[in-house]
C-alpha positions as CSV (number, residue, x, y, z in Angstrom):
1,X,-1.2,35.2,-25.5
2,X,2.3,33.8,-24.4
3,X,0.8,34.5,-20.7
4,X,-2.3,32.2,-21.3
5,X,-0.3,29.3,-23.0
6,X,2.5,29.2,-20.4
7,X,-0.4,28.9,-17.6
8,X,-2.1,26.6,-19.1
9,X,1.3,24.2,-19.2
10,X,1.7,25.2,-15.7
11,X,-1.9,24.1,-14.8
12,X,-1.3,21.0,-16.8
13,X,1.8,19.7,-15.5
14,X,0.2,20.7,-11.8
15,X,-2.6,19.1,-12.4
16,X,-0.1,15.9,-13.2
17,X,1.9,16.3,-10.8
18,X,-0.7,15.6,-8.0
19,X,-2.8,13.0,-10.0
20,X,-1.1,10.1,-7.7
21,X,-1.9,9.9,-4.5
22,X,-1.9,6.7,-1.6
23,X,-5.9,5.3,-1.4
24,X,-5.8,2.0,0.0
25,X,-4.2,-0.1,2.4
26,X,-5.1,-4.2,2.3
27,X,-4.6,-6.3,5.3
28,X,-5.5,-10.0,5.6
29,X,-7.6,-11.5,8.1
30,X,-4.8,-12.1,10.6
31,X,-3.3,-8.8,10.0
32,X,-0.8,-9.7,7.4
33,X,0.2,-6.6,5.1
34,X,-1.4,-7.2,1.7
35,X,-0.7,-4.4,-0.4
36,X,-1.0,-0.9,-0.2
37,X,-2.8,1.2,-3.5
38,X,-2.3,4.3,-5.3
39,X,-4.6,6.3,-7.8
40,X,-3.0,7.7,-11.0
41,X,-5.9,9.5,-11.7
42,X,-8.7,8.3,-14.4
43,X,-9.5,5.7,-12.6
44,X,-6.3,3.5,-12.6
45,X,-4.4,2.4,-9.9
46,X,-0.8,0.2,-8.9
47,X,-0.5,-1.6,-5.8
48,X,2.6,-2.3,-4.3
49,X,3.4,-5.3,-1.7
50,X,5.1,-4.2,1.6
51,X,8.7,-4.6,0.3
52,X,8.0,-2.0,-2.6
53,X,7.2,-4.3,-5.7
54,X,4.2,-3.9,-8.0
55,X,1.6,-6.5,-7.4
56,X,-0.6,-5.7,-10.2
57,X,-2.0,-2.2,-11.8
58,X,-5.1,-1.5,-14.1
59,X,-8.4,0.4,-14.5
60,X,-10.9,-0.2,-11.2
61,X,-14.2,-0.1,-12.8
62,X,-15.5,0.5,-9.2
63,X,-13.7,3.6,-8.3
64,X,-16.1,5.9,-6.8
65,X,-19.0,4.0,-6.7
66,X,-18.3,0.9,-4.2
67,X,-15.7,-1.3,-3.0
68,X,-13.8,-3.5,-5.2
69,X,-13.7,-6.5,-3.0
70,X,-12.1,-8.7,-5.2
71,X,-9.3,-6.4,-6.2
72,X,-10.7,-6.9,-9.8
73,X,-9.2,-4.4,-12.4
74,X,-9.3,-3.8,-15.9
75,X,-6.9,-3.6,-18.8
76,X,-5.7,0.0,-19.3
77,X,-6.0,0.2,-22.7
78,X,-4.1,4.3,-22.7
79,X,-0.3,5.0,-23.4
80,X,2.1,3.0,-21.4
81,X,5.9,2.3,-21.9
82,X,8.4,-0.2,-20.6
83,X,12.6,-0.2,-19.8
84,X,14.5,-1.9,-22.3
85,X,16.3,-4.8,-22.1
86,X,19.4,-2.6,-22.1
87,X,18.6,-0.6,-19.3
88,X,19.8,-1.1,-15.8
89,X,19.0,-5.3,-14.7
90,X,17.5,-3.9,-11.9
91,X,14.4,-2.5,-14.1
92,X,14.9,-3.5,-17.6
93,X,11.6,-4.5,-18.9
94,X,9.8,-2.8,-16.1
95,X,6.7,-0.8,-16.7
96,X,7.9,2.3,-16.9
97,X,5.0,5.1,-17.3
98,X,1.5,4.5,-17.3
99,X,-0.8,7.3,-18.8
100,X,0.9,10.6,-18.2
101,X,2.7,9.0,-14.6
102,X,6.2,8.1,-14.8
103,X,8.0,5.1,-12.9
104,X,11.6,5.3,-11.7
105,X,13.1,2.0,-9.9
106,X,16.0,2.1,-7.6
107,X,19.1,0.7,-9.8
108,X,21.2,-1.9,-9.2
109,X,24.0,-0.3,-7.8
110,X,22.3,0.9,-4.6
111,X,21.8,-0.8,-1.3
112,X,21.1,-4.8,-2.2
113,X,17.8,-4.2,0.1
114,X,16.4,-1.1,-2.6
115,X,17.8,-2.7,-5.8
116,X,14.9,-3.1,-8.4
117,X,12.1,-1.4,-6.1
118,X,10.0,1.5,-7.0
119,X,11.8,4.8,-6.0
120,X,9.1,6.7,-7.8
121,X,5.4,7.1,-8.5
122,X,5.3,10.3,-10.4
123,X,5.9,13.2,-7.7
124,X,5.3,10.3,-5.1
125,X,9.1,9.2,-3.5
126,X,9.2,6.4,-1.8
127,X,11.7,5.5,1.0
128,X,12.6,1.7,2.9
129,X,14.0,0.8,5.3
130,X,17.5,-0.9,5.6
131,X,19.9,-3.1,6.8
132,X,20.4,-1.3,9.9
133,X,16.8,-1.2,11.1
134,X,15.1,-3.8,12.7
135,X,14.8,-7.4,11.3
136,X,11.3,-7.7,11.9
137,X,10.9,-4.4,8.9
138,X,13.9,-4.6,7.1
139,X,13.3,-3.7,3.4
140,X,9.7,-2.5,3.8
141,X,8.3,0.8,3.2
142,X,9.3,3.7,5.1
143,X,8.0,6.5,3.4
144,X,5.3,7.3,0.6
145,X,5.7,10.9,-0.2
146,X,5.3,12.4,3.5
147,X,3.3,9.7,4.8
148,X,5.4,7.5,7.3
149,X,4.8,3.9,7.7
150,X,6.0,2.3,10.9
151,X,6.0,-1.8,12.0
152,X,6.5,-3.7,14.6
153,X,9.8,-4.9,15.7
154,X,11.0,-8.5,16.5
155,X,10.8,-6.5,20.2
156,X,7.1,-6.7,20.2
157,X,4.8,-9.6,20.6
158,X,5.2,-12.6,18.6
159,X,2.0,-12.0,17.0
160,X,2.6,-8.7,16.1
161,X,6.0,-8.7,14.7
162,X,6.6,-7.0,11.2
163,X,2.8,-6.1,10.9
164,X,2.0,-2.1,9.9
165,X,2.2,-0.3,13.5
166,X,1.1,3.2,11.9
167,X,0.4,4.7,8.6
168,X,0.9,8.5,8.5
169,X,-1.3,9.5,11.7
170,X,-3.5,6.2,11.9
171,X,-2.2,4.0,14.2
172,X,-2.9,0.2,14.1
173,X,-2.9,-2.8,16.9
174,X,-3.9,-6.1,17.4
175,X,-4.9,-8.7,19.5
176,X,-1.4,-10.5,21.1
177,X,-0.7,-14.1,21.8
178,X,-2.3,-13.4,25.7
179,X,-5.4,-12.9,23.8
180,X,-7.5,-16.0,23.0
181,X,-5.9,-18.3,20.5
182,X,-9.3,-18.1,18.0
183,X,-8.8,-14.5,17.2
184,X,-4.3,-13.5,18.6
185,X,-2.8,-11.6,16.0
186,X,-6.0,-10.2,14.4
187,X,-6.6,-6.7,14.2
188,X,-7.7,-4.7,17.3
189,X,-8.3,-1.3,16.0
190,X,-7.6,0.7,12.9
191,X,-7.3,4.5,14.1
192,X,-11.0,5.3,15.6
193,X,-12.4,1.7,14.7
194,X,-12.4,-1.2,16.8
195,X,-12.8,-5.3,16.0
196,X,-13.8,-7.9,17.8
197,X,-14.4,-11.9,17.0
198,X,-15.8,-15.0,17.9
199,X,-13.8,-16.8,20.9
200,X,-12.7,-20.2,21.1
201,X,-15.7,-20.9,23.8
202,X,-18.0,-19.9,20.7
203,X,-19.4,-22.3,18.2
204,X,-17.3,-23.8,16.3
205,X,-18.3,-22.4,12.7
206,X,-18.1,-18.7,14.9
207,X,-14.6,-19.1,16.0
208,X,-12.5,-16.8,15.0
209,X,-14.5,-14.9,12.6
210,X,-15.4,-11.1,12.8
211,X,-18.3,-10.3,15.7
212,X,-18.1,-6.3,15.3
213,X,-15.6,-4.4,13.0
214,X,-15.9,-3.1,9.4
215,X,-14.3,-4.5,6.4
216,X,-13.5,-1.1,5.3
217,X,-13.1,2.1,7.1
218,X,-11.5,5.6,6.4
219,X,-9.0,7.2,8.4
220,X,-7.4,10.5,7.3
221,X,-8.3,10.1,3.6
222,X,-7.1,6.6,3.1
223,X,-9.4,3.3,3.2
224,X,-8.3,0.9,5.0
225,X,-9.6,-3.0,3.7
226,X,-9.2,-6.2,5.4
227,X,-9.7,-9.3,3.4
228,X,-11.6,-11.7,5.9
């Protein structure tokens, strides 16, 4: 009997523990980072902006059945919890768990770039980088569990500078300030997928607007959105 209840805990906490996982990267439609999502399981999701702070989290009443376009979710009306106001400045008053997936923020006697950003997302770590890198991606994400996000430095283009180079093995570029001034600094390809736009030598209500592309393609398990 003591077999069956202790695997049942283990299957439970297991099946916790890998309840969060990274589902959705947002771009605007010059190839700004938006946001970047992550399911908690039953439906809810946080997203985060580039720099590691929460945006907005609730039930999306679409998942698994179509795109939420809008970005439109729902009250979670389950368990949550929040920091004190006694508890470190850096997260005081912070939503702390959601459901059965717990938050931990970096405190506020860390590196001034990581003070008061999410560290945690149940068994999801996440990593920035720092002073020392480049100034183009200083204080963005870095890491989300294994999955590596890379940007482009203040090397690069001007019209690619601190825009998401590469998440995990998807690799992202975009159209540079040689390219025609209706569609420079949009996004080129996303992994396998390719865009294209309207030139300048195009009607005017065509210019710059998407000729080919998807708004929303997979790549490795992750969708990938662009707000146009």
């Amino acid at each position: 009997m003591k077999k069956i209840i202790s695997a049942f805990i283990f299957t439970f906490f297991l099946l916790s523990a890998s309840a969060q996982k990274l589902t959705k990267i947002s771009l605007q439609s010059d190839g700004q980072f938006d946001r970047v999502t992550f399911d908690l399981g039953e439906s809810v999701v946080i997203q985060l902006s580039k720099d590691g702070h929460i945006v907005k989290w609730g039930v999306d009443i679409y998942a698994g059945r179509d795109d939420n376009f809008r970005d439109r979710l729902d009250e979670y009306t389950g368990k949550t919890g929040y920091f004190s106001s006694t508890d470190d400045s850096s997260f005081r008053d912070k939503i702390k768990f959601i459901g059965r997936t717990y938050f931990t923020y970096y405190p506020s006697y860390e590196n001034e770039l990581l003070k008061g950003k999410l560290k945690s997302i149940g068994n999801i770590m996440i990593d920035y980088y720092l002073a020392y890198d480049n100034e183009a991606y200083r204080g963005n994400i870095k890491n989300a569990g294994p999955l590596l996000f890379t940007w482009y430095s203040s090397f690069d283009n001007e019209s690619t500078r601190g825009k998401l180079k590469s998440m995990g093995t998807t690799a992202l570029g975009y159209y540079t300030s040689f390219d025609d001034i209706a569609f420079r600094g949009k996004i080129k390809s996303i992994g396998r997928s390719s865009y294209s736009y309207y030139s300048s030598f195009d009607r005017p209500e065509y210019r710059g607007s998407l000729k080919t592309g998807a708004q929303t393609i997979n790549e490795s398990g992750v969708k990938y959105y662009t707000r146009w």
